[in-house]
C-alpha positions in Angstrom: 63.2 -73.7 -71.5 65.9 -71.8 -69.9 67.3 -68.2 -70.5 70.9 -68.2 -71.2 71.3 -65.3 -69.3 74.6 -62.9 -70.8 73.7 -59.7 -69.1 74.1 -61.4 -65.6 76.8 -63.8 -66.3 78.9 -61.0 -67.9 78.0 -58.8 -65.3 79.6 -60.8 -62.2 82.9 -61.7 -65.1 83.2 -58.3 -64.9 83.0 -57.7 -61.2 85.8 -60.8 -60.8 88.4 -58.5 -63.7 87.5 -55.6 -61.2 88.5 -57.5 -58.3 92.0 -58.6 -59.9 92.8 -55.0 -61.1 92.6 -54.0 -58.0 95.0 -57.0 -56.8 97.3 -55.6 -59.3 97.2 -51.9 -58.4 97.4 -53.3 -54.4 100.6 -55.0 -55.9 102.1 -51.9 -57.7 101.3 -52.7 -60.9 99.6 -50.9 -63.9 95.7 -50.1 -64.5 95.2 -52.0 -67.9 94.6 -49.7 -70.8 91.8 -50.2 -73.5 92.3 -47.8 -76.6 89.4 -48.0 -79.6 89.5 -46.2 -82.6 86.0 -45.2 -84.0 85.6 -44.2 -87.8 82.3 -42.2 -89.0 79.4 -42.3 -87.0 77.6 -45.8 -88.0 74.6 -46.4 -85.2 76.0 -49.8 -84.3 79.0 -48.8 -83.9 78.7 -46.2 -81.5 76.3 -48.3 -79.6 79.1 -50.5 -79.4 81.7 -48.3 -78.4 80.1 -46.6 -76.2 79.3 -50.0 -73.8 82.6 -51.1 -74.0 83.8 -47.6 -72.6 80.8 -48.0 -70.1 82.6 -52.0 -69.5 86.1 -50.2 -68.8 85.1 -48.4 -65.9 83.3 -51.4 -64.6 86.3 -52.8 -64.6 88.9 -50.6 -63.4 90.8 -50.6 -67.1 92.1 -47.3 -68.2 90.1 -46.6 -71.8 90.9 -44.0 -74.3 88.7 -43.3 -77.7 89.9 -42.1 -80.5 87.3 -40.7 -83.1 87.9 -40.0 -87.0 85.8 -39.0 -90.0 84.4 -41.4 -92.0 86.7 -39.3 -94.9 89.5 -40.1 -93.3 92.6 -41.8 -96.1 93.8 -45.0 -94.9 97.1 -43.5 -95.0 96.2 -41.5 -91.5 94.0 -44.6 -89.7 97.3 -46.7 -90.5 99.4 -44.5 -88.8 97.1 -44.1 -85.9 97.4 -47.6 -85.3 101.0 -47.6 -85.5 101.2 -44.7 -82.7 99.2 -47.0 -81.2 101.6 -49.9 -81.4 104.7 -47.9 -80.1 102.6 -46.7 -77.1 103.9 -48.5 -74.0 100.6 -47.5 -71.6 98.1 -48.7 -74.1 97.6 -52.4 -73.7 95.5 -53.3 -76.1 93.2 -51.8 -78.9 90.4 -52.2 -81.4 89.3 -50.2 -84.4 85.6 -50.8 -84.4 84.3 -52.0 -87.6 83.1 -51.8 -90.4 84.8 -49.6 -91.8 84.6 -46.9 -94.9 84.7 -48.9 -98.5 88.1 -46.7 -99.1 89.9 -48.3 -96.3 90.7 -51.9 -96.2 89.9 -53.7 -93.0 92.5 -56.5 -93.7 95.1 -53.9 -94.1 94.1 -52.6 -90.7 93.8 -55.4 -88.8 97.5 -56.6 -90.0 99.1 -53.8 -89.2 98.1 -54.0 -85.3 100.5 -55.2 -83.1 99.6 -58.9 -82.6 100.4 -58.6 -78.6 97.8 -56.2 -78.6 95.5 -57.0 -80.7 92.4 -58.0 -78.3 89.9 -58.3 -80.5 91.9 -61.7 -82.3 91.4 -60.5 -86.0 95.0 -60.6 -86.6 96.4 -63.8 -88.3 99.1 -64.6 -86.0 96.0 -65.1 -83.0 93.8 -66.5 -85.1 96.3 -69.1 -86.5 97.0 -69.4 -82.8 93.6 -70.0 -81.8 93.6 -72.9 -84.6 95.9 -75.1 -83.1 95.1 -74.7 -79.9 97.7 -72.4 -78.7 97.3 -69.4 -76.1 96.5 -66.1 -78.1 93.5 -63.4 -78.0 90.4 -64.8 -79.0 88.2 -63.3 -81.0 85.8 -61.8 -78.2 81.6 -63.1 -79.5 83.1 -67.0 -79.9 85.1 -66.7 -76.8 81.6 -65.3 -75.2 79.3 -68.0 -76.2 81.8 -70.5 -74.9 81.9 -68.7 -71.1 78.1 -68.5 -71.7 78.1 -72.2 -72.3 80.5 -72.8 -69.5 78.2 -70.5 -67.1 75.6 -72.9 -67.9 77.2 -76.3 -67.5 76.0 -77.3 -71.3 77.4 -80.3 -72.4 79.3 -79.8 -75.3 81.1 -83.4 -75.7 80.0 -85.8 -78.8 77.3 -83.1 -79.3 76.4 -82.2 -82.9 76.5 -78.4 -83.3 75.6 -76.6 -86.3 76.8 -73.3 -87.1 75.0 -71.1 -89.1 77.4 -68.5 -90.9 81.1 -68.2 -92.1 82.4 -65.1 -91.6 85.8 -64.6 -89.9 85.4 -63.0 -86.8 82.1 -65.4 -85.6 81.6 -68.6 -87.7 84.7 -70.1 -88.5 86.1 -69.2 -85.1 83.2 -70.6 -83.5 83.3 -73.7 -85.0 87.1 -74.5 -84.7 86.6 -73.7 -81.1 83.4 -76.3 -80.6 85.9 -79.0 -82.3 88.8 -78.8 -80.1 89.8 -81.0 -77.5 88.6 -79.1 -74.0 85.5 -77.9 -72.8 83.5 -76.4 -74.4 84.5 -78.1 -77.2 84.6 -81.5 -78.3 81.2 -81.1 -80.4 81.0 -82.5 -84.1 80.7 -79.4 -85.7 78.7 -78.6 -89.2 78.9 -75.6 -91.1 76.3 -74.4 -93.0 75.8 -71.6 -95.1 73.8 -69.2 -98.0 75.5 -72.6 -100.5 74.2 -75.4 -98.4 71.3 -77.4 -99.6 70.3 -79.3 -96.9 70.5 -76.5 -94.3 66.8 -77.6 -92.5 68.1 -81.1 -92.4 71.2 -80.2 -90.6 69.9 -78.2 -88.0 66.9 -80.5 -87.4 69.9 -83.0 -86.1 72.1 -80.5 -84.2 71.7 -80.7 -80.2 73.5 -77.1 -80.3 72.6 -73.9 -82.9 74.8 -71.2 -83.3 72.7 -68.8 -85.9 75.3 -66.0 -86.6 74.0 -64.9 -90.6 72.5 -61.2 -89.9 69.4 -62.6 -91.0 66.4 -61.7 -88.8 64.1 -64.7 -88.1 66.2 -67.2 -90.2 66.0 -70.2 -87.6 62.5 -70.9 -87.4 60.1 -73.7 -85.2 60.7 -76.3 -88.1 64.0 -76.2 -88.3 65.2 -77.0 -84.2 64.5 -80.4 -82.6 62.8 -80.8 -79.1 65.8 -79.9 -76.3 68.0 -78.4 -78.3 70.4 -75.3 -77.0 70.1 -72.3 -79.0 72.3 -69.4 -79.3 71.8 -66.5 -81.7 74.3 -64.2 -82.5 72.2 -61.9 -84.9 71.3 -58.4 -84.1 69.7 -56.8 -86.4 68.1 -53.1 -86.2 64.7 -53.6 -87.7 62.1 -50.6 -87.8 59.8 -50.4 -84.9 57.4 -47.6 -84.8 56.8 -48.1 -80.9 60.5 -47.7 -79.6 61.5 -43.7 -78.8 65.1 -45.2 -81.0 62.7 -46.0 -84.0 64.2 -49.7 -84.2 64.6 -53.4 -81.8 66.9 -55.6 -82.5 66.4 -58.9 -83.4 68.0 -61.6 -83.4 68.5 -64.8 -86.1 66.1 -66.9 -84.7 62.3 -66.6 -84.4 62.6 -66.2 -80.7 58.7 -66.7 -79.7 58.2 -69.9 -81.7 61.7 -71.1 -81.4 62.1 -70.7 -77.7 59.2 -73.3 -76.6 60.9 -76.0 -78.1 64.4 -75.6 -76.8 66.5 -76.3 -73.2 68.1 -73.2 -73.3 68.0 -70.2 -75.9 69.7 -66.9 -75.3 67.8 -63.6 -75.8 68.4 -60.6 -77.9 69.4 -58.2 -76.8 70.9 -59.9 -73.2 72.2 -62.7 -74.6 75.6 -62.6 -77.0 75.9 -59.1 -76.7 77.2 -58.6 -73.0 79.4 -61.8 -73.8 81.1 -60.2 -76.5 82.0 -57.1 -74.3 82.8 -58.9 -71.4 85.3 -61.1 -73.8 87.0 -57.9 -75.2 87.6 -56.6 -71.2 89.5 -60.7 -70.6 91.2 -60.0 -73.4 92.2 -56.8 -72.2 93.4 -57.9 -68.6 95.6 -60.7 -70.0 97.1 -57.9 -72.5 98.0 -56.2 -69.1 99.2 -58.6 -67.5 101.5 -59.9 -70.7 100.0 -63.4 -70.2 99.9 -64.5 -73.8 102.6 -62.3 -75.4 105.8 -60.8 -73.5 
């Protein structure tokens, strides 16, 4: 069994952006600019923040947070985003998420500027990313598959399951593993909380993408010998021993899992840094206007 190590692989992505920004600043060009808004002050969230700040500076980018009130109306987060839009030095931005019940992330998400929107939610990238075509990718799918690349995992006539449906991980993930390049080329499964014969299908898959928010979902008896893991969950459960109060943990059951498989990543160290490290190459290309003019 092998670590899929994030933390290191994102670590020497990151010193490679540096190195280009500083190309681009030696050529007379302009520092890329991150810009995230923050709402309220949700744990994860500020965790969250908070290393992709930390990631800017790694990487030479320009970052600027914006905070607001979980009371604030939608009305002044929408025109936020629009000041946003119309602001030639910011690249690209984010609004974290979730966000309060009263505001409606779709609405959000559409109203960013496409050519700026580097963390792919909007439907022009992700309609983009469906067939194929250069746009943002959303950043934790993108991350597993430079994880995977980091790794030389074959991907080709592989069967990979993916565990969970939501928008910004599972589907993403899985029309990625299906397309025609590398990583890719997989026959791809999705299961979910509807499918009945979820043990079955994962007892077959040579790859496992577990991203359901469900700590300890993917257990010994449900992974076949050799089999490459990756688990996307993080989930803040009580621990009595930690100063914080809570670990995360991931979707799998890491100890039992981890014996049986070729590579597995861990949590935290695994997805995580991926995910960051995707948001800062989504951030250069914004810079650089390589998708969008």
């Amino acid at each position: 069994m092998e670590l899929l190590d994030g933390k290191a692989t994102a670590a020497a992505i990151k010193q490679e952006i540096a190195a280009e920004v500083e190309q681009i600043l030696a050529a007379g060009g302009k520092r890329p600019h991150l810009a995230a808004i923050l709402v309220g002050h949700d744990g994860g969230s500020e965790t969250y923040v908070a290393s992709k700040v930390k990631a800017c500076a790694e990487c030479g980018f320009k970052s600027s947070l914006i905070r607001f009130e979980a009371d604030v109306t939608e009305e002044e987060l929408l025109q936020k985003v629009e000041e946003l839009n119309q602001d030639a030095d910011v690249d690209g931005f984010i609004v974290q998420l979730p966000l309060p019940k009263h505001i409606s992330e779709q609405k959000v998400i559409e109203a960013i500027d496409y050519r700026k929107d580097v963390d792919g939610f909007h439907p022009i990238n992700v309609g983009r990313m469906n067939i194929g075509l250069p746009c943002y990718i959303s950043a934790t799918p993108n991350g597993i598959l430079e994880l995977l690349k980091h790794y030389n995992i074959q991907t080709s006539g592989k069967k990979c399951v993916v565990l969970g449906r939501s928008n910004i991980v599972g589907k993403p993930m899985a029309n990625l593993m299906m397309q025609k390049r590398y990583p890719g080329d997989a026959t791809v499964t999705v299961c979910h909380s509807r499918s009945t014969n979820l043990k079955e299908e994962c007892r077959q898959a040579d790859i496992i993408i577990a991203a359901l928010g469900q700590p300890n979902f993917v257990t010994a008896d449900m992974v076949k010998p050799g089999a490459v893991i990756v688990d996307v969950g993080t989930t803040r459960v009580p621990d009595a021993t930690r100063k914080s109060g809570f670990r995360l943990n991931g979707d799998v059951k890491f100890d039992e899992v981890a014996p049986l498989c070729s590579y597995i990543t861990p949590v935290p160290g695994g997805v995580g840094p991926m995910t960051i490290c995707s948001l800062m190459k989504n951030t250069l290309s914004a810079g650089k206007k390589e998708f969008y003019k």
